[in-house]
PLY file of the C-alpha trace (Angstrom):
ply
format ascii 1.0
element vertex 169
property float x
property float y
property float z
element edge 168
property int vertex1
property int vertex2
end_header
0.00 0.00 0.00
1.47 3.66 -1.12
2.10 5.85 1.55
-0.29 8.90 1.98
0.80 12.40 1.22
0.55 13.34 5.10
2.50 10.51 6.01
5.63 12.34 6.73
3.74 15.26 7.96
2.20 12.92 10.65
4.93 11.01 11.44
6.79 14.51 12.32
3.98 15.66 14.14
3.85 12.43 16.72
7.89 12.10 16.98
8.16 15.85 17.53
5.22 15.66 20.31
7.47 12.33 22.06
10.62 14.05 21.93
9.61 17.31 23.67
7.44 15.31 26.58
11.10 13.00 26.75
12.70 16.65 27.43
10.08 17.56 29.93
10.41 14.26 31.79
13.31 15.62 33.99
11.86 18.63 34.76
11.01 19.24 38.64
7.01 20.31 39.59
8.15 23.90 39.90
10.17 24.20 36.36
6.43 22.23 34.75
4.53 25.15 36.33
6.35 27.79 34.58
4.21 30.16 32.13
5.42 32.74 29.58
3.68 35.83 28.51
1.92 34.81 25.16
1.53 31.19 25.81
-1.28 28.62 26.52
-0.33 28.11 30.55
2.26 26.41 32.26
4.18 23.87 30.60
2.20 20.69 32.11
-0.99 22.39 31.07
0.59 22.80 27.95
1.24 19.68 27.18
-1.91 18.19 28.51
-3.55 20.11 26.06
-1.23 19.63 23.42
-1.49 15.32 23.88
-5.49 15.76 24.93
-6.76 17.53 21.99
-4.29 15.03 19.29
-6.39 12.25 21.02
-9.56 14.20 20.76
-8.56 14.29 16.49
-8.09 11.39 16.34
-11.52 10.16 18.28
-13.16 12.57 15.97
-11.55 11.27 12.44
-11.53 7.84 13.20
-14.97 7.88 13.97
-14.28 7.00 17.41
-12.60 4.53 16.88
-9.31 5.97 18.94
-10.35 6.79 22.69
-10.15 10.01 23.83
-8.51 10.86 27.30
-9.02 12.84 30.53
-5.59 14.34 30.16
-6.57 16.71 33.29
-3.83 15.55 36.16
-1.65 13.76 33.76
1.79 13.94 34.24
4.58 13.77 31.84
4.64 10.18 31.73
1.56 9.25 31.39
1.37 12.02 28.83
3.83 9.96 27.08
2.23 6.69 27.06
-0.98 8.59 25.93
1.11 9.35 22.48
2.49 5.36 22.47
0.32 4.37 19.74
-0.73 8.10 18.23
1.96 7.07 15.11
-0.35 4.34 13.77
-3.46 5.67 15.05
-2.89 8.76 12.40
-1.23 6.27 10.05
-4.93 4.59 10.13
-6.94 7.60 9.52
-4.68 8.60 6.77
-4.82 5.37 5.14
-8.72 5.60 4.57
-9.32 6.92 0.91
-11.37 9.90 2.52
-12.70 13.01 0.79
-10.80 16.47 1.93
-14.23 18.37 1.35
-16.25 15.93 3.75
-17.71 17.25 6.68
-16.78 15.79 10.13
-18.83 16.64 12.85
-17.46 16.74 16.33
-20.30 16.66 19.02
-19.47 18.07 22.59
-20.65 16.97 25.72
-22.64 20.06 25.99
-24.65 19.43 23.05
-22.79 21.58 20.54
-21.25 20.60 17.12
-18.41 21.44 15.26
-18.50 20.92 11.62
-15.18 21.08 9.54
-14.15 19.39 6.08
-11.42 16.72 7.00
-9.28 18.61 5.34
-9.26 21.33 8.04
-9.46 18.93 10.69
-5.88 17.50 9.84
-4.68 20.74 8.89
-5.79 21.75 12.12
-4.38 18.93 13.66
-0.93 19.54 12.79
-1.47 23.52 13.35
-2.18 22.65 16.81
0.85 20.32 17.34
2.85 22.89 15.88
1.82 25.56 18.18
1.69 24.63 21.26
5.22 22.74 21.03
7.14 25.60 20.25
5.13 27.31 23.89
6.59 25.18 25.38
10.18 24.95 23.58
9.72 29.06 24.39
9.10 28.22 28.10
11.92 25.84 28.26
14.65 28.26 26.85
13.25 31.08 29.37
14.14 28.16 32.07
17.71 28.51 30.58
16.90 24.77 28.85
18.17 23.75 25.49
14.79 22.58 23.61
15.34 19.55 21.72
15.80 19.83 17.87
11.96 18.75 16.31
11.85 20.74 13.36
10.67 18.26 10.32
14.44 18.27 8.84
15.39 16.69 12.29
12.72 14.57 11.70
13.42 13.92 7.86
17.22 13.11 8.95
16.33 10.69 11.93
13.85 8.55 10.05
16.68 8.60 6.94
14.14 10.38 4.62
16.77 13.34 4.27
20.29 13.30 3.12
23.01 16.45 2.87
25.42 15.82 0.31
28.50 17.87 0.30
29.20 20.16 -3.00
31.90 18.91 -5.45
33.57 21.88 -5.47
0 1
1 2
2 3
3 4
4 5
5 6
6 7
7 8
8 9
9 10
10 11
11 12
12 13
13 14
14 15
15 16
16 17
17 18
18 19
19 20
20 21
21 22
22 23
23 24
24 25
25 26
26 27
27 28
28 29
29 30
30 31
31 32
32 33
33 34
34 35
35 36
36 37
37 38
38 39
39 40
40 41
41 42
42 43
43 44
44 45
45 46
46 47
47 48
48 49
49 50
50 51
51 52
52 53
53 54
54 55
55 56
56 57
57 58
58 59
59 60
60 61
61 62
62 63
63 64
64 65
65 66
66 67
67 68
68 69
69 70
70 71
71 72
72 73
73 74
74 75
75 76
76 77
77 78
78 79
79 80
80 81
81 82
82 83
83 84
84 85
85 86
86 87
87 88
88 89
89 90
90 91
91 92
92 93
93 94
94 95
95 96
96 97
97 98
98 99
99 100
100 101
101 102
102 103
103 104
104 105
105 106
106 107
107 108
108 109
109 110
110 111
111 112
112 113
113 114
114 115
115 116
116 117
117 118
118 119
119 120
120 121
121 122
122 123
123 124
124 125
125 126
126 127
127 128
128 129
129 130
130 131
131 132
132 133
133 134
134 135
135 136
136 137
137 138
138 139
139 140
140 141
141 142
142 143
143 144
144 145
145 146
146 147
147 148
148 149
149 150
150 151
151 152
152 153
153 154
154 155
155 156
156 157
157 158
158 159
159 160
160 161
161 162
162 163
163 164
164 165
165 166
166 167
167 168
């Protein structure tokens, strides 16, 4: 089976997601409560809400067939095994031949809908992902931290999908 067009952009999006909770793992309670001006919250409530709302995607597009989670007084590790199977889980809703213009509703709890082409809803996906890892790269640096490298060339060169070849010259 060919790979799908998001493939890569998925795959960057999950290992990007795993590598920044494996920097957060050794932070202390004090350095995950740390907020910067501009940002979603605190770094924990960051990435609660960064891991929470992937799941929440991914319950939506698969049709529920991915569980979502109560990511509310999850720690980092259990953050992490939240995203354990998030790689095939978006390899599986990729791999269905769906239509970009379809509209996928998402019902609330409260009785409201969202509806959204599937398109947006994987654009958004990987907006979201996007976002809300670099908060908390930002919050990390103010902490004097080195965030780890995620950008999708890092990605590209781990998973040997990108090469540098030196000039000739």
């Amino acid at each position: 089976m060919a790979r799908s067009l998001l493939s890569d952009a998925f795959g960057h999006h999950v290992w990007a997601t795993d590598r920044l909770l494996d920097a957060c793992a050794g932070l202390t309670d004090e350095q995950l409560a740390t907020t910067v001006s501009g940002t979603f919250g605190s770094i924990i409530d960051t990435a609660r809400h960064l891991v929470g709302a992937d799941r929440s995607y991914l319950f939506v597009l698969s049709g529920g067939r991915v569980a979502q989670i109560e990511e509310e007084g999850m720690d980092i590790a259990t953050l992490r095994d939240a995203m354990a199977n998030a790689e095939a889980d978006w390899a599986a809703v990729l791999a269905v031949d769906g239509d970009p213009e379809e509209v996928v509703i998402r019902r609330r709890d409260d009785g409201s809908e969202s509806h959204a082409p599937r398109g947006i809803r994987l654009a958004q996906a990987i907006h979201h992902g996007t976002d809300h890892r670099s908060q908390i790269c930002t919050a990390l640096t103010s902490l004097g931290i080195e965030p780890p490298l995620i950008d999708v060339w890092d990605y590209g060169e781990t998973q040997g999908r990108v090469s540098q070849v030196p000039s000739q010259h």
